[in-house]
RONU-582779 format. One record per residue (C-alpha): residue number from 1; x, y, z; chain. Coordinates in pm, whole numbers. Layout:
# RONU-582779
R  num       x       y       z  cadena
R  NUM       X       Y       Z       A
...
END
This chain:
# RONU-582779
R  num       x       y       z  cadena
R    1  -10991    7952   -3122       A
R    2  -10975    8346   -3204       A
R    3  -10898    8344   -3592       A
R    4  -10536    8426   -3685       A
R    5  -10480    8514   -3304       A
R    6  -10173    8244   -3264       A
R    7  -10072    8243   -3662       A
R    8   -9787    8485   -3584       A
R    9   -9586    8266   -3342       A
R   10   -9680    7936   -3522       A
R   11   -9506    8077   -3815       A
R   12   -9191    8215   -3568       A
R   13   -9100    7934   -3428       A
R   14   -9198    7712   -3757       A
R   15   -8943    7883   -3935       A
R   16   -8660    7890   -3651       A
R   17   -8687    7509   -3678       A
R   18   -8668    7451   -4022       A
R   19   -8360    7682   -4017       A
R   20   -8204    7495   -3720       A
R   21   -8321    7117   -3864       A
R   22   -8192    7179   -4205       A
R   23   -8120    7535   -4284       A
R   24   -7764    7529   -4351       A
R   25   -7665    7259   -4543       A
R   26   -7705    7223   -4956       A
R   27   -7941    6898   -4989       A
R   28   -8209    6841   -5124       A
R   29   -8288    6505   -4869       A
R   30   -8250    6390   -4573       A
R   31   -8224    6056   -4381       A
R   32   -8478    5970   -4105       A
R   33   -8152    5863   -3893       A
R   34   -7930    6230   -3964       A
R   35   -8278    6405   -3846       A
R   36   -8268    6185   -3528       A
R   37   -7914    6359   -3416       A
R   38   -8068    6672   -3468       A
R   39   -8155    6934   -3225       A
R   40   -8521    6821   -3237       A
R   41   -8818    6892   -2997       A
R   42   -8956    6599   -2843       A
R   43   -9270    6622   -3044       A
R   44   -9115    6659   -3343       A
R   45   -8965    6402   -3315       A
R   46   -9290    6181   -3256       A
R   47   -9411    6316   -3594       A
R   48   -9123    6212   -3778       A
R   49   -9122    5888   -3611       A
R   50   -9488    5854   -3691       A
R   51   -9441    5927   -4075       A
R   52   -9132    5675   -4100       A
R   53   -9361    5407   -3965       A
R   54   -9600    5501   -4217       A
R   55   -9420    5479   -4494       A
R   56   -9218    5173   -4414       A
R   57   -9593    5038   -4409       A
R   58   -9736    5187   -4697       A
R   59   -9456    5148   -4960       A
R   60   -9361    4839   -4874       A
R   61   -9011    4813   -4994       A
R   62   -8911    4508   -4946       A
R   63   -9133    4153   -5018       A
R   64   -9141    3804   -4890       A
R   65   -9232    3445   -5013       A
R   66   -9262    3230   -4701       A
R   67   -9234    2904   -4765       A
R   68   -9219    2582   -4581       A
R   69   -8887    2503   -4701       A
R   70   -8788    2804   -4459       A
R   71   -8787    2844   -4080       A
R   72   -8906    3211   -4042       A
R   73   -8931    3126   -3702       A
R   74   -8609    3068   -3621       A
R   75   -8477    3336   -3375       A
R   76   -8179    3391   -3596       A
R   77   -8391    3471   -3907       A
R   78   -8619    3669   -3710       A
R   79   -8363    3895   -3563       A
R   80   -8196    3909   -3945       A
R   81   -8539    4046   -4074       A
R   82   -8635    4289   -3830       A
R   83   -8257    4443   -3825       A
R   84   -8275    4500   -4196       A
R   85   -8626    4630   -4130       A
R   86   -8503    4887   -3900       A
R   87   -8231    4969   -4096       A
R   88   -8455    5055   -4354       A
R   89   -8639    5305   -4116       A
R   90   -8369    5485   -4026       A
R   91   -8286    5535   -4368       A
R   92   -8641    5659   -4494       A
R   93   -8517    5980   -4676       A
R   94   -8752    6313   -4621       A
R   95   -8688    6621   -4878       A
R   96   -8678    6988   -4785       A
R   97   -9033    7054   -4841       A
R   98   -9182    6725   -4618       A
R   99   -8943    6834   -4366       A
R  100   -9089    7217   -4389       A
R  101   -9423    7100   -4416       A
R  102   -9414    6859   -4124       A
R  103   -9250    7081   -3907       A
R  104   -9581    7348   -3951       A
R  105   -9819    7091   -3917       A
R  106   -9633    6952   -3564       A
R  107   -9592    7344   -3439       A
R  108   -9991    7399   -3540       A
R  109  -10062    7073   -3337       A
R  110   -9887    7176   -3051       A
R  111  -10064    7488   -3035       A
R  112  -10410    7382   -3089       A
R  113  -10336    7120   -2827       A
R  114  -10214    7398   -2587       A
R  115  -10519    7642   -2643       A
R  116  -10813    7463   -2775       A
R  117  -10720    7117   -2670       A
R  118  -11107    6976   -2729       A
R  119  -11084    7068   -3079       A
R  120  -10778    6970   -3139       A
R  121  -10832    6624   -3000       A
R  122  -11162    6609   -3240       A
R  123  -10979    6669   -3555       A
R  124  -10713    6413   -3458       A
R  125  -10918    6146   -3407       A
R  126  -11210    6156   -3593       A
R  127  -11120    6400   -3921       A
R  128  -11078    6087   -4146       A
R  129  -11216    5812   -3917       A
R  130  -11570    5747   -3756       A
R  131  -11478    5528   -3482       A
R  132  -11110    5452   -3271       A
R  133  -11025    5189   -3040       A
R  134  -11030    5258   -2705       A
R  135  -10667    5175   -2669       A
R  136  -10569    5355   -2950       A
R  137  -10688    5701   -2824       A
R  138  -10581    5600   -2454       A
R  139  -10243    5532   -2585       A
R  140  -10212    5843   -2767       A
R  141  -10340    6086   -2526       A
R  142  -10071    5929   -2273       A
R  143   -9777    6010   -2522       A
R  144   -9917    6392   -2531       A
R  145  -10037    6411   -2171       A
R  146   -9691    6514   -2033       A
R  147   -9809    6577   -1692       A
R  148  -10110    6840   -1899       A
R  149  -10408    6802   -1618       A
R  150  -10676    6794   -1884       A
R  151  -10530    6465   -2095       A
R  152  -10433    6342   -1814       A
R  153  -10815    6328   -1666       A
R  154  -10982    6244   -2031       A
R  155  -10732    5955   -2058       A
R  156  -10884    5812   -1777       A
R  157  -11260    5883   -1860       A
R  158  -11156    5694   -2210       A
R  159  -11006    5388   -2022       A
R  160  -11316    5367   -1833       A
R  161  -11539    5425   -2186       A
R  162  -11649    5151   -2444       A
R  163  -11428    4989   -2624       A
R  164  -11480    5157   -2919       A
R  165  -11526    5529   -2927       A
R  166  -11725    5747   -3170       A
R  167  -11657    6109   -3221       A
R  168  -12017    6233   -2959       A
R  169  -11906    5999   -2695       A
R  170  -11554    6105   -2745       A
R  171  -11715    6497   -2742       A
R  172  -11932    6379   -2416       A
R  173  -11571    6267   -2241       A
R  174  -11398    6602   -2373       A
R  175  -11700    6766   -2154       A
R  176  -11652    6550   -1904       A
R  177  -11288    6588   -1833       A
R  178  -11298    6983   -1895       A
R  179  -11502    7025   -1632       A
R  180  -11328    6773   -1407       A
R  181  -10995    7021   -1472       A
R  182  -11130    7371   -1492       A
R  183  -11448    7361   -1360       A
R  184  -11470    7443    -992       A
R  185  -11031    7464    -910       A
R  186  -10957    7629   -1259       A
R  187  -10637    7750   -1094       A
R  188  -10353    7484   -1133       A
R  189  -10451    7313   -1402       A
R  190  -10496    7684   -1615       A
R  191  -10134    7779   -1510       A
R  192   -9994    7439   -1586       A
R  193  -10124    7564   -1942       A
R  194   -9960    7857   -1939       A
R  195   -9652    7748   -1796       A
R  196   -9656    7487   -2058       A
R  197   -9759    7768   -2346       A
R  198   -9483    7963   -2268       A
R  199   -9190    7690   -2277       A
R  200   -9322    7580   -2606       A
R  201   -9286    7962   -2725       A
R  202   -8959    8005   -2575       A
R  203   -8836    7796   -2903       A
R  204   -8872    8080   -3097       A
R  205   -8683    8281   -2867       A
R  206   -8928    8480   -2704       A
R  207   -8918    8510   -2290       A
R  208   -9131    8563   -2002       A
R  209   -9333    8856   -2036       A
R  210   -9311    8867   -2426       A
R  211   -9571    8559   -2475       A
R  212   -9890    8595   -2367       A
R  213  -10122    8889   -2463       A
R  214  -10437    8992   -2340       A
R  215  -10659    8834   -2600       A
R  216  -10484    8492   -2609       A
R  217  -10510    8478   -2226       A
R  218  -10864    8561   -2301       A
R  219  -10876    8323   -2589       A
R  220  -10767    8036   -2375       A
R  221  -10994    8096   -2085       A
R  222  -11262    8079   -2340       A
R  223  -11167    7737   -2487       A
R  224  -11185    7654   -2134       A
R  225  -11532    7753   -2060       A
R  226  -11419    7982   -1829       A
R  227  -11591    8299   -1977       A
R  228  -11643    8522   -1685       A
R  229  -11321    8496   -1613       A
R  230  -11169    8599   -1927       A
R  231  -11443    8922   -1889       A
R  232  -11319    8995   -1589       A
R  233  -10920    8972   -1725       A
R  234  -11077    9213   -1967       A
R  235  -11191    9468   -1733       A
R  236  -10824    9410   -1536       A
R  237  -10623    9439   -1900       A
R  238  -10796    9776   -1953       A
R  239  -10614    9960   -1675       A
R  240  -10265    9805   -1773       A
R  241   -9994   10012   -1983       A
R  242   -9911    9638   -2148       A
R  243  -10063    9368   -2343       A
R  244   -9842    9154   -2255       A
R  245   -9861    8874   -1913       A
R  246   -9561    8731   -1710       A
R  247   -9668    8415   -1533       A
R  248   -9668    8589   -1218       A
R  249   -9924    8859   -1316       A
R  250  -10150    8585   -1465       A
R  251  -10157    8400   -1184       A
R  252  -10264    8720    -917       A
R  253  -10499    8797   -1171       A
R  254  -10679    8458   -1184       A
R  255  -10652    8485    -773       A
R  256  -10809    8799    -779       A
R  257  -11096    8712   -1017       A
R  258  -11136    8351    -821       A
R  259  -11174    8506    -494       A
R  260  -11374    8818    -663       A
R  261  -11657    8619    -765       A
R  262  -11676    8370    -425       A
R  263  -11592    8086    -649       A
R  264  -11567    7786    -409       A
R  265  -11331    7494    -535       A
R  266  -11469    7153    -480       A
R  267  -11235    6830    -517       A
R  268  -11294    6743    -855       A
R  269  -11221    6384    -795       A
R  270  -10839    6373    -862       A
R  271  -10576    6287    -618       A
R  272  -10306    6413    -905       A
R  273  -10104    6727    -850       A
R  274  -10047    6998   -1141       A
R  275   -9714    6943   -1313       A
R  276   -9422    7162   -1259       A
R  277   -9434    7433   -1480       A
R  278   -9076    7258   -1673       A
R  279   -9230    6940   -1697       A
R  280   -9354    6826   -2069       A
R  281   -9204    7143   -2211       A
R  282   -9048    7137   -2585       A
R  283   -8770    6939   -2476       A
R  284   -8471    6944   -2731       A
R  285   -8236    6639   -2774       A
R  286   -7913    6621   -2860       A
R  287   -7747    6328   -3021       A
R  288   -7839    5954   -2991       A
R  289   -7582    5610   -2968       A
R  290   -7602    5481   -3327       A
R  291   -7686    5164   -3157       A
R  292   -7993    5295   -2984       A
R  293   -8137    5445   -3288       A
R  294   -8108    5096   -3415       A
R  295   -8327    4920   -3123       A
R  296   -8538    5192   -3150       A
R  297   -8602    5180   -3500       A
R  298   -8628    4752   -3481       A
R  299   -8892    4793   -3240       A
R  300   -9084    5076   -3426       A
R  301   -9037    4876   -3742       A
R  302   -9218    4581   -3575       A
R  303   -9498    4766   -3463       A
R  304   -9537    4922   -3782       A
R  305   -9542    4573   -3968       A
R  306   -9674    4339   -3740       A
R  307  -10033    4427   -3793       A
R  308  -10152    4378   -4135       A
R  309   -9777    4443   -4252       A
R  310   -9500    4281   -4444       A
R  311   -9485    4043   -4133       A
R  312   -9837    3943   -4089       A
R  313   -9836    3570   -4003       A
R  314   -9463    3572   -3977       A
R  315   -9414    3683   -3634       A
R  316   -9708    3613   -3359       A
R  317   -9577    3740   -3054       A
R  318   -9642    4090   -3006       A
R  319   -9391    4363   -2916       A
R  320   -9407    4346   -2513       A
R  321   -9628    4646   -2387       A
R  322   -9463    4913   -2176       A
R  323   -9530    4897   -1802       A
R  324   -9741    5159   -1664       A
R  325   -9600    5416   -1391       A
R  326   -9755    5401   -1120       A
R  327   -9713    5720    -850       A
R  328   -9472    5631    -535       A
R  329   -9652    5496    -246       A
R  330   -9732    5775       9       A
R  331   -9548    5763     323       A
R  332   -9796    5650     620       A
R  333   -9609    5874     846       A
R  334   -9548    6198     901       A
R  335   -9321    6413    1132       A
R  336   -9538    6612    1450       A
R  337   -9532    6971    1320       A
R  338   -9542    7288    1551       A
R  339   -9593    7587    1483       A
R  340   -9482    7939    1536       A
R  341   -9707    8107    1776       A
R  342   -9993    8334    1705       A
R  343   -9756    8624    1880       A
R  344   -9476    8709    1670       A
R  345   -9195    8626    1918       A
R  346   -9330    8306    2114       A
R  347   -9395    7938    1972       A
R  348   -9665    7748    2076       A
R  349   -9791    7347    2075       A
R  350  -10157    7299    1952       A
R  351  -10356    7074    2225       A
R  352  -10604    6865    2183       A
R  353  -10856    7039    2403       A
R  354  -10754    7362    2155       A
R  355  -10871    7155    1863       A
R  356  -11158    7025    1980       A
R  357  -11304    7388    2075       A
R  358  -11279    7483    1663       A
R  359  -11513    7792    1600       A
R  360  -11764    7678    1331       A
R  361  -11702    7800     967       A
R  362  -11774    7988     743       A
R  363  -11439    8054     698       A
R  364  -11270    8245     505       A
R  365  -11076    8141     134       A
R  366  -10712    8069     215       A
R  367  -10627    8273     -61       A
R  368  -10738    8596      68       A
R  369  -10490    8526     393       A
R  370  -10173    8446     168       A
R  371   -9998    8758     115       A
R  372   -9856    8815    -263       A
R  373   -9474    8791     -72       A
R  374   -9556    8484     133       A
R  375   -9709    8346    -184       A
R  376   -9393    8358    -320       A
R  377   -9221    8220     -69       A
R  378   -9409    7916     -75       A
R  379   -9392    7832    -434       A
R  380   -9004    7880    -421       A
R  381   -8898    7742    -103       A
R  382   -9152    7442     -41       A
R  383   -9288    7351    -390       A
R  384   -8937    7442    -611       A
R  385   -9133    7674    -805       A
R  386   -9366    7426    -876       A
R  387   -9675    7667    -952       A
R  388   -9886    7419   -1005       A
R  389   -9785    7185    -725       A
R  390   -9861    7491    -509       A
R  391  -10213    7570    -670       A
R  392  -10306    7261    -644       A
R  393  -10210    7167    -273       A
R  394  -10383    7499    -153       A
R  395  -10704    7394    -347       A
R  396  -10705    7064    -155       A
R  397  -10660    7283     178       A
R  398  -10928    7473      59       A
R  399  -11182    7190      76       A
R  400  -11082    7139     440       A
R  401  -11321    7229     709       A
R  402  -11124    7089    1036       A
R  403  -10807    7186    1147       A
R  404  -10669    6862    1223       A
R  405  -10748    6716     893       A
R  406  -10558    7017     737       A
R  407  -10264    7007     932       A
R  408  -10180    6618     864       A
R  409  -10219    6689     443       A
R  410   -9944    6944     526       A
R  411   -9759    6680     731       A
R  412   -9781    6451     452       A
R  413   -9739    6694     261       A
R  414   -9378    6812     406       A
R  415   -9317    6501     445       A
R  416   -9307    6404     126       A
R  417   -9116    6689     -43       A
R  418   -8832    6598     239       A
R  419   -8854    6999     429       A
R  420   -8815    7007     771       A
R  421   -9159    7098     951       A
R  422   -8921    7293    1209       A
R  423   -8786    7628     890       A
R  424   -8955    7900     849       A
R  425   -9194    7893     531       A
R  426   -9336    7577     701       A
R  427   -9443    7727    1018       A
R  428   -9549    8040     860       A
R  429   -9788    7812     608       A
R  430   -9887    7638     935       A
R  431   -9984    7969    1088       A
R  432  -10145    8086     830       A
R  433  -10355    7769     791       A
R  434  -10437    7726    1201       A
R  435  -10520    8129    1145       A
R  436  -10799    8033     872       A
R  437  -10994    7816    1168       A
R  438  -10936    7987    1465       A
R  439  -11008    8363    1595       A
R  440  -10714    8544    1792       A
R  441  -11052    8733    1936       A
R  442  -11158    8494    2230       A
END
């Protein structure tokens, strides 16, 4: 990453938490439990999590002498020790200055993750240890995924890896899954970033328009391997009055560049969509039941202990593990979708015998058919303004090279998102689509 390019916001919206966390009040500590109730971003409040675990493990403050003249497996007892453990977690006290320092080091994190996310990844890992579990790094990288293409795709290279995971191999995955997620359809998964950059930035205040600058687009594109892009945002940038990027303008840009240089997207093996752009942003909380930080903190206590902890050979049932989500069943069906007609006024049903007299291709990217208005359209009224959604259904369209098998993803597709096949952005996408295959010349 560009040196000192991103220092300026880390410290801007380092220093608008601290002020929110603890800024106002006259004390010197505070309690892991007060922090909880705090107006804290979701991540932050994964690092302090992470830290009370840490300590309770490290300092050990309380001791036992099992004996057999004591049932320590009674449920009773159990349930005694692991409330007074989790008591004590939510009651781990953090001064000013851990609070201040955490708080930069969880804002750098997020950043790095955001812009160089190989890197990043690297020096989590693998800075003070030579090998991880498998699980371990599959586990983490599903807690910072939040719907970010990129983890999401080297999560599942790691689950299919060795079970334990050097730092090459775990360099040779980074490759693997980059290229899965911005190598031939940079698109969705590069705005997903964005989208994603600029809620994070919107902590400090800033808004659309006022985050991204030429060189950290650049910078990013970079990171991403993506370097002939990033010259040709250079060559765009240099007629502009403004260094600064709404998400809109990025996104023609990146269309322009795309369809500039012929680049033809290939499936790159994933059936998963983009995530909306609001999805896995720096979420804020508000205030938690006193009785579910208390759950919370028994079961973080456990995990924290039960492996080489205070309650090694105490307790040997592990905590249960958390189900995996798996993506709603498609629907086998779909509506029958018509079409408005290739003349303005009339509407017309495609045939079979129409169909099966397809001109061969070449034929031309979709892109270059979608207007900048009707582009628009689309993303508001069929996606929800789900960028990425959009991006990444017209790069699966893309791929298509019969009408037939392009018109049922968009049946499915409709179908799925719950919009009638009969209003007026989904005939117009149909047109345009049907357009894309077949000559109005006979």
């Amino acid at each position: 990453m560009d040196s000192g390019l991103w220092q300026q916001e880390k410290a801007l919206i380092s220093d608008l938490l601290v002020r929110r966390i603890i800024g106002q009040e006259d004390k010197e500590t505070f309690t892991y439990d007060e922090l909880l109730r705090r107006p804290l971003p979701e991540f932050l409040r994964l690092h302090l999590k992470s830290q009370a675990r840490r300590f309770l493990q490290e300092e050990k403050p309380v001791s036992w002498n099992p004996s057999a003249r004591y049932r320590f497996d009674e449920p009773e007892v159990r349930e005694a020790i692991e409330r007074v453990l989790g008591l004590l977690l939510l009651k781990t006290r953090f001064s000013r200055a851990e609070i201040k320092r955490w708080v930069e080091l969880g804002v750098n994190f997020q950043v790095d993750i955001l812009v160089r996310p190989r890197q990043a990844l690297l020096n989590l890992f693998f800075r003070r240890q030579q090998v991880r579990s498998r699980e371990e790094i599959v586990h983490t990288l599903e807690q910072l995924a939040e719907g970010r293409p990129y983890l999401t795709a080297l999560a599942q290279l790691v689950m299919q890896g060795p079970e334990t995971i050097d730092a090459p191999t775990f360099e040779r995955l980074t490759a693997r899954a980059e290229e899965q997620t911005y190598g031939s359809r940079p698109l969705a998964s590069f705005m997903s970033d964005v989208a994603k950059l600029e809620d994070f930035f919107r902590l400090s205040g800033q808004t659309n328009g006022e985050v991204v600058r030429t060189e950290q687009l650049m910078s990013m594109l970079r990171e991403r391997n993506l370097p002939d892009i990033a010259e040709g945002i250079a060559e765009l940038a240099a007629a502009r009055k403004t260094s600064h990027w709404t998400l809109a303008e990025i996104e023609t840009a990146l269309e322009r560049q795309l369809l500039l240089r012929g680049l033809r997207e290939e499936d790159n093996g994933s059936d998963e969509e983009a995530a909306p752009a609001g999805n896995g942003r720096a979420e804020v909380h508000g205030e938690s039941r006193p009785d579910q930080l208390l759950m919370e903190a028994i079961h973080d206590a456990r995990a924290a202990m039960g492996d080489g902890g205070l309650l090694e050979g105490l307790f040997t049932s592990p905590a249960p593990p958390q189900p995996r989500r798996e993506p709603p069943p498609r629907r086998a069906t779909a509506p029958r979708l018509t079409f408005a007609g290739v003349e303005e006024e009339d509407r017309f049903v495609i045939d079979r015998a129409t169909i099966e007299r397809q001109p061969p291709g070449p034929y031309p990217p979709l892109r270059s058919l979608i207007s900048n208005k009707e582009r628009k359209m689309f993303i508001k009224k069929l996606f929800n303004n789900d960028r990425g959604a959009y991006h990444a259904f017209i790069d699966r369209l893309e791929a298509i090279e019969r009408w037939k098998e392009a018109k049922a993803v968009i049946d499915a597709e409709l179908a799925r998102r719950q919009i009638s096949p009969f209003c007026r952005e989904a005939m117009r996408l149909g047109d345009i689509v049907f357009s894309r295959y077949f000559s109005k010349k006979p």
